[in-house]
N, C-alpha and C positions, 0 to 999 in steps of 0.2 A: 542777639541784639536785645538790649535792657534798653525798655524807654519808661525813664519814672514817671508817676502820678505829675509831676510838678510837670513834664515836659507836653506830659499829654493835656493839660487844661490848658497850658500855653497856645498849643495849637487850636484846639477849642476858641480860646478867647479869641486868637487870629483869624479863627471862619468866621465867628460870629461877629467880629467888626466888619469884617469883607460885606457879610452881609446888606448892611447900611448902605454898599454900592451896587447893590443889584439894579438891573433894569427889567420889573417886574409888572407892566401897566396891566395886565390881562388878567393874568393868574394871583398877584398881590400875593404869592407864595415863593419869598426872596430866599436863597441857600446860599450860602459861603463857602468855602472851602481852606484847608492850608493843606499843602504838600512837605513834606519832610525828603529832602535827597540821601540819599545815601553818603553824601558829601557832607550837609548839614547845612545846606542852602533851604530854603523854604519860599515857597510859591501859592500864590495867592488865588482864589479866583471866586465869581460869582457868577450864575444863570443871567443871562442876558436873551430876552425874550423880544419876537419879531412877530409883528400883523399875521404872518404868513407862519404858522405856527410850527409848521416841520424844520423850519431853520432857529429856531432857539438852538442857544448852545447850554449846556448844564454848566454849574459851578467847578465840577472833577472834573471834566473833561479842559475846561478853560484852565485851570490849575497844571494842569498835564500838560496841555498841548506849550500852553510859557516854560514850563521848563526843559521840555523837549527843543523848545526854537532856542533855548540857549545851551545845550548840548549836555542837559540832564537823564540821564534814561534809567537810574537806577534808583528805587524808590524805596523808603524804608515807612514811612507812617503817611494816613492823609483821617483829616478830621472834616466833615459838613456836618452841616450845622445848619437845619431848619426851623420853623416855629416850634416843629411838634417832635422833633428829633427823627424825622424818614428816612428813609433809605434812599441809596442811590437805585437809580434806574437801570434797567437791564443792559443799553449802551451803554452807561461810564461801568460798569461793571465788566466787561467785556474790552473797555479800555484801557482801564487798571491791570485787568487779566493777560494783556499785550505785555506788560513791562514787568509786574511785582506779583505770581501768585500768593507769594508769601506775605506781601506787606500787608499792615495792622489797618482798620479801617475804626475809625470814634464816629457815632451817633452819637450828636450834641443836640443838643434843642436852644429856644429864643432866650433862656434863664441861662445861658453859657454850662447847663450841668452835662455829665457824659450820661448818654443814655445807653450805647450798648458798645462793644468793645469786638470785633471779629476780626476774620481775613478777606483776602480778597479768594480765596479757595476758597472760604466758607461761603462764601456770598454766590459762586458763582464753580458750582461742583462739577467737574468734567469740561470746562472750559478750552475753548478750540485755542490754542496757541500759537507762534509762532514753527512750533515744531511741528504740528500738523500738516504745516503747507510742503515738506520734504516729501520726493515724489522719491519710489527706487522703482528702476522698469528692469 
């Protein structure tokens, strides 16, 4: 899979306008997200933050779980996109690790520039999978 320069600012630019729709009243630390399918569908999402703090949803997980509900599961790039260019959290890594070890993850920051370029294996090494749960007695 060849994703150019052009394709991956694109998505970039796409988190970081997501962004602008966060519901961030707490933390005031909005992420975006774009999902790339393997199709070449793209999915959007943003951190959506609640009083009751354990029920925030992250931006990659919200990106994921839309294109999961419309019958996407095969994942080729995802770009977030924070103020300071952070990483995903150890849940949407664990997420991502359910569907695409291979797929490419962009750290973007609030300037739209890429900050760092990996995988979802990189990010999240020995990752429990779907193959783990096969029992043999």
């Amino acid at each position: 899979m060849t994703i150019t320069n052009e394709e991956k600012q694109s998505l970039i630019d796409l988190a970081n306008e997501a962004r602008r729709r966060a519901y961030v009243p707490y933390s005031n630390y909005p992420v975006g997200a774009a999902l790339r399918t393997k199709t070449g569908r793209i999915f959007t999402g943003v951190n959506v933050e609640n009083a009751a703090y354990p029920q925030t949803m992250c931006a990659e997980r919200v990106a994921i779980f839309k294109a999961v509900s419309e019958g996407e599961t095969e994942f080729e790039i995802i770009a977030v996109v924070t103020n300071n260019g952070g990483s995903p959290c150890g849940g949407c890594r664990q997420v991502m690790a359910e569907f695409a070890l291979d797929m490419v993850v962009l750290f973007g920051n609030g300037k739209g520039e890429l900050v760092k370029e990996t995988s979802v294996n990189e990010l999240l090494p020995g990752a429990f999978v779907p193959k783990h749960l096969v029992t043999e007695i």
